[in-house]
DRENLODREN-927096 format. One record per residue (C-alpha): residue in one letter; x, y, z. Coordinates in steps of 0.1 Angstrom, whole numbers, plus 5000, padded with zeros to 4 digits. Layout:
DRENLODREN-927096
aXYZ/...
//
This chain:
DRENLODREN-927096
x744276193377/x741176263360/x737476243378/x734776043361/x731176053373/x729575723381/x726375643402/x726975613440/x726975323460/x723875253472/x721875303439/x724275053430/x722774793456/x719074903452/x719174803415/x720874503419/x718774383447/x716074443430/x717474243400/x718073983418/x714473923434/x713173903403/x715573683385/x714473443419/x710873513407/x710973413370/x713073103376/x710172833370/x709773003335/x712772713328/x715772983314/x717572853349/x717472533342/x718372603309/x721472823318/x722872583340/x722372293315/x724672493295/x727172563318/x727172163332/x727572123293/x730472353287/x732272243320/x731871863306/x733271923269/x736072103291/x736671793308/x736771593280/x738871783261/x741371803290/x740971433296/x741371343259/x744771573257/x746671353291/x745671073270/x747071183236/x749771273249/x752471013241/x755670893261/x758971003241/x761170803226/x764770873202/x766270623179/x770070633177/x772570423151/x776170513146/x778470543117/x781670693108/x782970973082/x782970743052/x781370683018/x780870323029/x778370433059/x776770773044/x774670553016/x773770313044/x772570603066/x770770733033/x768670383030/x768370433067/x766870743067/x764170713036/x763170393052/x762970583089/x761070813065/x758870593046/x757770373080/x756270633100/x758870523127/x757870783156/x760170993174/x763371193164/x766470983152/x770171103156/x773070943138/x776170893158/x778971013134/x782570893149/x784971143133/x788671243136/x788971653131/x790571573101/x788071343089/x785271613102/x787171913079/x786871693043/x783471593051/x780471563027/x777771383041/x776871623067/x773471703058/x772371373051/x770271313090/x770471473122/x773971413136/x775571433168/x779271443160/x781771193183/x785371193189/x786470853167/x787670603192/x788270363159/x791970423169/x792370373203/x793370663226/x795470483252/x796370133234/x796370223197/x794169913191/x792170013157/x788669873161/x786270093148/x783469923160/x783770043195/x782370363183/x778870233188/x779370213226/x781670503225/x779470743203/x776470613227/x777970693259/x779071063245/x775371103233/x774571053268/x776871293286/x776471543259/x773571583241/x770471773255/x767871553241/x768871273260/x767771453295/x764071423280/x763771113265/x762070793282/x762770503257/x765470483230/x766070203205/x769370173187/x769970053155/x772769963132/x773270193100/x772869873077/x769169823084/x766369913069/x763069983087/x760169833075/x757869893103/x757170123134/x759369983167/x757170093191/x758870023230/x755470073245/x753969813219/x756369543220/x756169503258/x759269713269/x759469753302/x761969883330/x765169653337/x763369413307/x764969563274/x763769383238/x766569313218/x766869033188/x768768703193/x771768673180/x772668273187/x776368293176/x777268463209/x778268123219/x780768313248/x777468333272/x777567953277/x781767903282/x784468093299/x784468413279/x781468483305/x783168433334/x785868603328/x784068903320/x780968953342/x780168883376/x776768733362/x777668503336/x774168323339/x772468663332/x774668673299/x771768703271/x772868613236/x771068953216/x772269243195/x771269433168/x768169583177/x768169743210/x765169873228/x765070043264/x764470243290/x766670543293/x767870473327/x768770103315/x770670253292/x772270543314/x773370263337/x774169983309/x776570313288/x779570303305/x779969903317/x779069913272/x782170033265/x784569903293/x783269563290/x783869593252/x787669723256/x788269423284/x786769163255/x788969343228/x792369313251/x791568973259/x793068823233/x794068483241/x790368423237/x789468583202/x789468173192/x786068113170/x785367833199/x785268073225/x783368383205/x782068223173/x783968463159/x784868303121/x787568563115/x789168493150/x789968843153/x787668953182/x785669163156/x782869123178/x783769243211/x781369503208/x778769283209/x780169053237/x781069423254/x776969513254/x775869133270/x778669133295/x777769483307/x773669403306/x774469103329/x776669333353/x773669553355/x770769263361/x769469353332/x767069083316/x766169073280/x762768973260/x764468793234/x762568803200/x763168633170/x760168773155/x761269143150/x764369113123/x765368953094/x768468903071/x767868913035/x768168603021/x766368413050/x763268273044/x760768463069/x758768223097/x754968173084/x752568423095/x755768683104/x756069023090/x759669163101/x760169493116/x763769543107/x765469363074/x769869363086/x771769363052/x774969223069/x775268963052/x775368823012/x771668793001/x770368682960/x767368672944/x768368412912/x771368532896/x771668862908/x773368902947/x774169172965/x776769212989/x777469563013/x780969453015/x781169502977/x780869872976/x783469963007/x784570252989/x781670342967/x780470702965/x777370642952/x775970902974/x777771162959/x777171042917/x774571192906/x771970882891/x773970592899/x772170362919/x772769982931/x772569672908/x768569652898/x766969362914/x764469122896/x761069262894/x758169132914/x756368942886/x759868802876/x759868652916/x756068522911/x757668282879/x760968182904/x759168072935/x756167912937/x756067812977/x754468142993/x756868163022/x760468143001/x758768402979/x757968603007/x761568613016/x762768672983/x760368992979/x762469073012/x765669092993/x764469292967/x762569512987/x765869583009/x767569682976/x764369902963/x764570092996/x768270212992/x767870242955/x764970472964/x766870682990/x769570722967/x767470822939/x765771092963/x769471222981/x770071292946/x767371512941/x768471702965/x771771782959/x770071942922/x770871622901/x769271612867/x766471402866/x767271072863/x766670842825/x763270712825/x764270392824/x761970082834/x763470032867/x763370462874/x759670392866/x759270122886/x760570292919/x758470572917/x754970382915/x756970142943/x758270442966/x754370532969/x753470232982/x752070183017/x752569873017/x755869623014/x756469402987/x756769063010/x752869163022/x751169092994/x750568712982/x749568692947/x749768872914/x747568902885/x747868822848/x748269142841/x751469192869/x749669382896/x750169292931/x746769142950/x746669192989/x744469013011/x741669173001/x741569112961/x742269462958/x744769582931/x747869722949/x750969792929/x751569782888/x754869642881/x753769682844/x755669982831/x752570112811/x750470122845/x749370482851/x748470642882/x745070802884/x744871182899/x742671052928/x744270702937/x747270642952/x749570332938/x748270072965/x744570082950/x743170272982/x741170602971/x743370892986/x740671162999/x741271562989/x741771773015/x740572113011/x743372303031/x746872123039/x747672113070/x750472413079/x752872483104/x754372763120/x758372803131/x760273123147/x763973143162/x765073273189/x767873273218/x768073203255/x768073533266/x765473813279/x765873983245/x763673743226/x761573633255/x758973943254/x759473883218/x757973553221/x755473633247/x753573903223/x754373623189/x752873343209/x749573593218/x749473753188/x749373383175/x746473263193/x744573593184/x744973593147/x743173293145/x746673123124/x746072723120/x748372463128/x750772493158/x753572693164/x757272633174/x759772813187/x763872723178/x765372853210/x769472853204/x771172803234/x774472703251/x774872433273/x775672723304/x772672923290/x770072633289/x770872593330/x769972923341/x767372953312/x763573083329/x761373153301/x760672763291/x757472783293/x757073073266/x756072863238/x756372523224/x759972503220/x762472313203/x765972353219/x768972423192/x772472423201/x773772773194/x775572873166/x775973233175/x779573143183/x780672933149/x781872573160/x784572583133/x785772923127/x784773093161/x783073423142/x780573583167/x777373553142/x774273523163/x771773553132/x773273243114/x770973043140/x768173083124/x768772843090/x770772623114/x767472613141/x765572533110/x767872253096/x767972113135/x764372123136/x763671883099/x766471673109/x765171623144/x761671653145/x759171463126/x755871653112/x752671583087/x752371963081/x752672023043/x753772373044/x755772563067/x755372943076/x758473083088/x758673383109/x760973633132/x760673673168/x759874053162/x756873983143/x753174053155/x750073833138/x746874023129/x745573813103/x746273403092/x748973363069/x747973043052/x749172893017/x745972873000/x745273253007/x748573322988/x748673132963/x752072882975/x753272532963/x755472332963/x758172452942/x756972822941/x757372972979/x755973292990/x757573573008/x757873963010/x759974212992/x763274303010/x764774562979/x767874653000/x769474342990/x771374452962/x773774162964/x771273962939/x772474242910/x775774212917/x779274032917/x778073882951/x775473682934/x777673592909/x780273462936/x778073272958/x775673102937/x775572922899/x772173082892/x772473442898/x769573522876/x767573302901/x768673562933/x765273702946/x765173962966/x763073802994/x762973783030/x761173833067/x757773593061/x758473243041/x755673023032/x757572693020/x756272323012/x758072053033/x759971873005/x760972232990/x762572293024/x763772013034/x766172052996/x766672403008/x767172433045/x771672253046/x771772513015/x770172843034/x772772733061/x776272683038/x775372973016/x774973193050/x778573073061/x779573143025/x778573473022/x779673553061/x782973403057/x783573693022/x784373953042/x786174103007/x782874183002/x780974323031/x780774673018/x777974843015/x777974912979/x778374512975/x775374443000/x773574713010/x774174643050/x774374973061/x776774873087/x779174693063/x779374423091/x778374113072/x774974183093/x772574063066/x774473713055/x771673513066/x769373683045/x771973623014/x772373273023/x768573293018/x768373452987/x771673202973/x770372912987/x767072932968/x768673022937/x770672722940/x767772522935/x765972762914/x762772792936/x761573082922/x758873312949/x755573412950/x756373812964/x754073972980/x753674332991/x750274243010/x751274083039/x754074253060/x754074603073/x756574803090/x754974993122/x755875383107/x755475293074/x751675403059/x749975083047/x748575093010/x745375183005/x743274853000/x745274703021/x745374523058/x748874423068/x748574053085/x751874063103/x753374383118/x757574353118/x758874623149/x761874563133/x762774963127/x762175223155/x758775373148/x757175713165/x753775843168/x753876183178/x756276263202/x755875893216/x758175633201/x759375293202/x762675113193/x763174713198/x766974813206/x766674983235/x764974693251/x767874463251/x768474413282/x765174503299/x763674183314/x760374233308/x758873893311/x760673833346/x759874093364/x756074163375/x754174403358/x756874563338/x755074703300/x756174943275/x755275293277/x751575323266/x751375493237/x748875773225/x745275713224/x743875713190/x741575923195/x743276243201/x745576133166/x745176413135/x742076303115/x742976553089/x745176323068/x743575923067/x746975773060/x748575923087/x745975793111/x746075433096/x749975463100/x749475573131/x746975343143/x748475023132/x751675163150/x749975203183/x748474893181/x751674693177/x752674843210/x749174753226/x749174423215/x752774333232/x751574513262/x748574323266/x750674003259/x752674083290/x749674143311/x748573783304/x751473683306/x752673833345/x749173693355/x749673333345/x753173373364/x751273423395/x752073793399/x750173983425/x748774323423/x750474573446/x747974833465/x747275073437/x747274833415/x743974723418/x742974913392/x745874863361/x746674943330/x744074863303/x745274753268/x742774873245/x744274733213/x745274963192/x742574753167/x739474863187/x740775223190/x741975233156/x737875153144/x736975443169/x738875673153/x737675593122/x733975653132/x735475963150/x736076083114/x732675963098/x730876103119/x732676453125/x733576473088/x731176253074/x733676133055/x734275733040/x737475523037/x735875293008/x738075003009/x740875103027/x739674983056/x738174623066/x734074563059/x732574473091/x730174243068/x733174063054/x734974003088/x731973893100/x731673623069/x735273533073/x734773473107/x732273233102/x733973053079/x737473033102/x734872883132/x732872613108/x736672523095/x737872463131/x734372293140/x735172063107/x738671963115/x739672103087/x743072293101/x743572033134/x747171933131/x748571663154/x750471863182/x753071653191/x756471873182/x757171943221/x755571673248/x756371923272/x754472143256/x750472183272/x748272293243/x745772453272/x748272713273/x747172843242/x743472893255/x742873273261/x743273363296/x740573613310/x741773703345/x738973873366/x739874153370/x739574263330/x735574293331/x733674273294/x731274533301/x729774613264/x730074513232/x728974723202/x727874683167/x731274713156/x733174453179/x734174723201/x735074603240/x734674893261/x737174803298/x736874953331/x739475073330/x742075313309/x745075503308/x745275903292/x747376013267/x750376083294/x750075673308/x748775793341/x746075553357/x742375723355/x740575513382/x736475563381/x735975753410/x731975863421/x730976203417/x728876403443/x727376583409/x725176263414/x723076313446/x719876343432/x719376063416/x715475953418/x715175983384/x717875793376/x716975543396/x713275503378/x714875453346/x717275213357/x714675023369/x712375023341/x715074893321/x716074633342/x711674473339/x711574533303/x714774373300/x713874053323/x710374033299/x712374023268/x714573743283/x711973573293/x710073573262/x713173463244/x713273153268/x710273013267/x710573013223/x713872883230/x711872623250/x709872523219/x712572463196/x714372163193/x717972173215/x720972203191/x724672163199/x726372443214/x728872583191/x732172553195/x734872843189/x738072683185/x741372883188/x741572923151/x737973103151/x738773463155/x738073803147/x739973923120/x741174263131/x739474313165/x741674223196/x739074073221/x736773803214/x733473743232/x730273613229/x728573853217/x730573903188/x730173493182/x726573513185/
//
């Protein structure tokens, strides 16, 4: 272990005293009370910001509706959806899909929300009654038992799939409480006033006449589940009192026995409802004065003049699956002014035809995405799309002008029903100015699985994350089993999002772990409402230097941008040409995906069927077909990529400027902003290979890093590609080492007895600009461009702090509850001292490891026993020092206070590991 001089002891404690006294001295020149202004200011804004984060941070809630495997319930689901959509309705939703296997196998409508599959109970199991409607308390109850969202939520609302959402439901805002559900009334449940009731509940004066809409507390409904569905198979048996005096039943067939099943069972269970008439309508009805509806319920026949509409109608229609056909038009708005002149009956009427706009409009839109041509510009096309822009509903507005544009309360020009309105760049339809936002707002998504594997992974993405200065938030799609999510530790990694695995195929039981990824990302659209209007996609293996942001490179929506991956040769071939219509479309694209949210959300059930496509070919897994070295099928997900953006013709934005392999020399002019360990990479005779940490648990087990790799400055300077190669490779390996540091120290690990003094991770960014002034200034020598200009990362790093301080790249947070954004904040344990910062944004550490790994600790040398003159200097120093400080105070003094400036997380150092505040001064 090497020896390294350093003053002794006492001179140590002589200087320092001596410090001391005279900071105690000049402390009426004002600088403390100035200093500790600051720091009460700082620990405030802390405070606030903590406070404000509890209070943001919003209970959770999940909306459920079932259906079955039918054309007759996927186009209600799609009017569902685009009004779920269109609301702002908060909170994930999950359609309950009641299937039989053979149903499941023919299937079409898979994609169309985010499903949780249910054995059909519309034939009976054990009596053979058919009733399909018991698969509402059926496909509840599985949900329950089976699905791992439902251990997290805290309120749920359930919905039928013939409703259309017209406003948030909000538990918390319509006075949901514990044991006092709100549900709507449904008065025909005339069985809660006669003997149905007591033959069916213990509690027939508890019997509440509701339906429909449905909103609790989870453990309401965790208690209510089961008693749902028994009470509901006691009602359906109990046939000798299906009259329509007993149930109100008009078909006398006990069609309703679901809904008798849910009161009965509520009653059993004390529960008591807030019964609101005030929440949902039925097309058709005339709406109480004053009322706007949350819900419209399309059960039954509704008109508007001559034309009707009627959901029985269209049993069998597959309207969801012909490309442009939509419902029966309904009479325009101005058309409705002329019909009704009372306010309140045209209200309703502007209901009704807002009901049918709504499913028009989703079908027009499911269309889209399953690559229909666009659609005949016909009056009524034209119409929905300066309607689907609206932010407002039809039945809100109360007049119209001469000209047929709608009028809101505030004399403001809404909506053109004229076809020859226009739409001005700047204004949206409803007449409110829409401002420009400089940069969208973008976030960021990786996948992963429950294992150790990917947890160190995570733990240097996550770091490398909050370092690179990347906007927007990150989430990671963690793929697990049901056994794996038990015993899972590593939780607390990274704002997750929890997937169930794929790595074991459902149907065909092939053992393909990498088809999680497009399936984490179609789980996360389906399941997880966001505002971001890009997405960056990433891999686990993946190390940030730099933000990768849309604007920089040039994405939009319909033109994505990603990185060069030549080795898939499949686009050139017969594999293109089997697997997609468009192989002239097949880009050879891969790793980094920059993607707006409608372009993914087309492309994300395609990038999942093209993967099973091209893994279920194994005719042509050969290499000369595909280019997998292995011939395994290996590289299907990055096929079903390729085919699944060809399908819809999205042609890329590829870029050579962004990705960089560790091992691979960078091109001149160019910084990498994302390293990919992907490949084993060496340095010398040190090396590192992803693989052979598979079953290392490195985030588990205190202070467990990587093998330090060489220090930069003993590299060849004789060749300046090799040493940027080299460089950027060792600092990859820094950069996950210093992760783990951070990351052992906020799990509470304790340093052992020589290891008060540990490892230090000197980036391989700080030691990669030493080496280059190593060269200048023994070669006197210039890399021009090839390396960064500390004037330039100096101005972009002024721009990425006034950007945070403006809002500018805020994103609302809320993707994982669980998730505390604080985590994010850079953790500085004490024991990693800042001692100096340079010119260059160099951080010099106490501490350091040699080119073998071993530990040099700084030891005191006896070389330094005379030290008088040393100590005269020091001292001389330390006054002219405490003058210059004190001069600075007192012009501080004069100037007017300003507001201390903020660094947010996004205002980083391009290209420099450590950020201080120096370096932000």
């Amino acid at each position: 272990m090497r020896e390294n001089s350093w003053p002794p002891d006492a001179l140590y404690f002589r200087t320092w005293w001596l410090t001391l006294t005279l900071l105690s001295l000049s402390r009426d020149s004002g600088c403390a009370v100035s200093l500790r202004q600051r720091s009460h200011s700082k620990q405030h804004h802390q405070e606030r910001s903590d406070g404000l984060h509890q209070e943001r941070r919003p209970p959770t809630m999940h909306t459920l509706f079932s259906v079955e495997c039918n054309n007759y319930f996927d186009w209600q689901t799609v009017g569902l959806m685009n009004s779920y959509k269109k609301s702002g309705h908060p909170g994930p939703i999950t359609r309950l899909l009641s299937c039989t296997d053979d149903q499941l196998e023919t299937y079409r409508g898979m994609h169309l929300a985010p499903t949780h599959v249910v054995p059909s109970m519309s034939r009976h199991p054990e009596t053979g009654d058919w009733y399909p409607a018991i698969n509402k308390p059926a496909g509840v109850l599985h949900w329950l038992q089976n699905s791992p969202e439902a251990k997290t939520v805290e309120w749920i609302v359930i919905l039928d799939a013939d409703m259309i959402i017209r406003k948030p439901i909000v538990p918390w805002e319509l006075g949901v409480e514990k044991g006092r559900p709100v549900s709507a009334l449904y008065g025909y449940l005339i069985g809660c006033d006669n003997i149905l009731a007591k033959l069916h509940t213990k509690h027939p004066e508890l019997c509440d006449k509701v339906g429909g809409l449905l909103v609790m507390h989870m453990d309401d409904l965790r208690e209510l589940a089961p008693l749902w569905l028994s009470k509901t198979e006691e009602v359906r048996a109990d046939k000798e009192h299906w009259a329509t005096n007993i149930t109100g039943d008009i078909y006398a067939s006990g069609w309703i026995s679901e809904m008798y099943g849910y009161s009965f069972g509520a009653a059993e269970v004390g529960l008591r409802h807030q019964i609101r008439n005030d929440l949902m309508i039925y097309p058709g009805y005339i709406p109480q004065e004053g009322v706007h509806p949350l819900l419209m319920h399309y059960g039954l026949k509704f008109s508007v003049g001559s034309w009707s509409f009627s959901k029985a109608d269209h049993h069998d229609d597959d309207i969801v699956y012909k490309c442009n056909k939509l419902f029966p038009a309904p009479p325009y708005p101005k058309e409705v002014l002329a019909m009704e002149p009372d306010p309140n009956r045209r209200r309703g009427l502007f209901l009704s035809i807002e009901c049918m706009n709504s499913l028009n409009e989703g079908l027009l839109e499911t269309h889209r995405t399953h690559g229909c041509p666009k659609p005949s510009q016909t009056r009524y096309i034209r119409f929905l799309k300066i309607w689907r822009r609206s932010r407002k509903t039809f039945s809100e507005f109360n007049t119209m002008n001469s000209n047929g544009n709608m009028i809101n309360d505030n004399g403001r020009r809404s909506i053109g029903v004229s076809v020859n309105n226009t739409l001005s760049k700047n204004n949206s339809p409803s007449g409110f100015t829409v401002e420009s936002r400089k940069f969208p707002k973008i976030h960021t998504l990786f996948s992963t699985e429950c294992s150790t594997y990917f947890d160190w992974q995570t733990v240097g993405l996550i770091h490398s994350f909050a370092e690179s200065g990347q906007p927007g938030s990150i989430t990671r799609l963690l793929s697990c089993s049901d056994e794996q999510l038990k015993t899972y530790k590593g939780m607390d990694l990274a704002p997750t999002h929890v997937v169930p695995s794929y790595s074991l195929h459902p149907l065909t039981n092939d053992w393909y772990p990498a088809i999680n990824k497009p399936a984490s990302v179609l789980h996360w659209i389906n399941h997880v409402p966001t505002d971001a209007e890009f997405l960056v996609i990433l891999d686990a293996d993946m190390v940030l230097r730099r933000p990768i942001t849309p604007w920089e490179f040039g994405a939009e929506k319909g033109r994505p941008v990603s990185v060069p991956y030549l080795y898939l040769i499949g686009c050139d071939n017969e594999l293109a040409k089997l697997h997609t219509r468009f192989p002239e479309a097949c880009e050879k694209v891969g790793g980094i995906i920059i993607m707006h949210i409608d372009d993914l959300r087309s492309f994300a059930p395609l990038w999942l069927h093209k993967t099973e496509e091209v893994r279920a070919d194994k005719d042509h897994w050969a290499v000369n077909f595909t280019g997998d070295i292995y011939g395994q099928g290996w590289i299907s997900e990055m096929y079903g990529y390729s085919f699944g953006a060809a399908e819809l013709r999205l042609r890329h934005i590829i870029r050579n400027d962004i990705m960089l392999y560790p091992g691979y020399p960078p091109p001149k002019e160019m910084e990498p902003h994302v390293l990919h360990y992907g490949l084993e990479f060496s340095v010398g005779n040190w090396s590192f290979d992803k693989a052979k940490w598979r079953d290392e648990d490195m985030t588990n087990v205190c202070w467990k890093f990587f093998p330090d790799p060489p220090n930069p400055a003993f590299l060849n300077v004789e060749n300046l590609d090799e040493l940027r190669r080299d460089t950027i490779s060792i600092e990859c390996v820094r950069t996950l080492n210093e992760a783990l540091y951070l990351h052992h120290k906020r799990r509470g690990c304790h340093p052992s007895v020589n290891e008060d003094v540990v490892m230090v991770l000197n980036t391989a960014n700080t030691e990669g600009i030493d080496s280059t002034g190593m060269i200048q200034n023994s070669r006197n020598t210039k890399l021009g461009d090839s390396m960064i200009n500390d004037e330039a990362d100096a101005n972009y790093t002024s721009k990425r702090i006034n950007e945070g301080e403006n809002g500018s790249e805020e994103e609302n947070g809320e993707v994982d509850n669980d998730w505390d954004s604080r985590g994010f904040q850079r953790e500085k344990p004490h024991d990693w001292q800042y001692l100096g910062t340079d010119s260059n944004f160099k951080t010099a550490n106490r501490k350091f490891s040699d080119l073998t790994g071993n530990i040099a600790e700084l030891r005191i040398s006896p070389k330094h026993s005379t030290t008088p003159l040393w100590s005269v200097s020091v001292l001389l120093f330390v006054l002219l020092t405490l003058y210059v400080y004190s001069s600075r105070c007192w012009l501080t003094s004069k100037k007017t206070k300003s507001k201390p400036r903020r660094l947010g997380l996004n205002a980083s150092l391009i290209g420099k590991a450590h950020r201080t505040a120096s370096t932000a001064e």
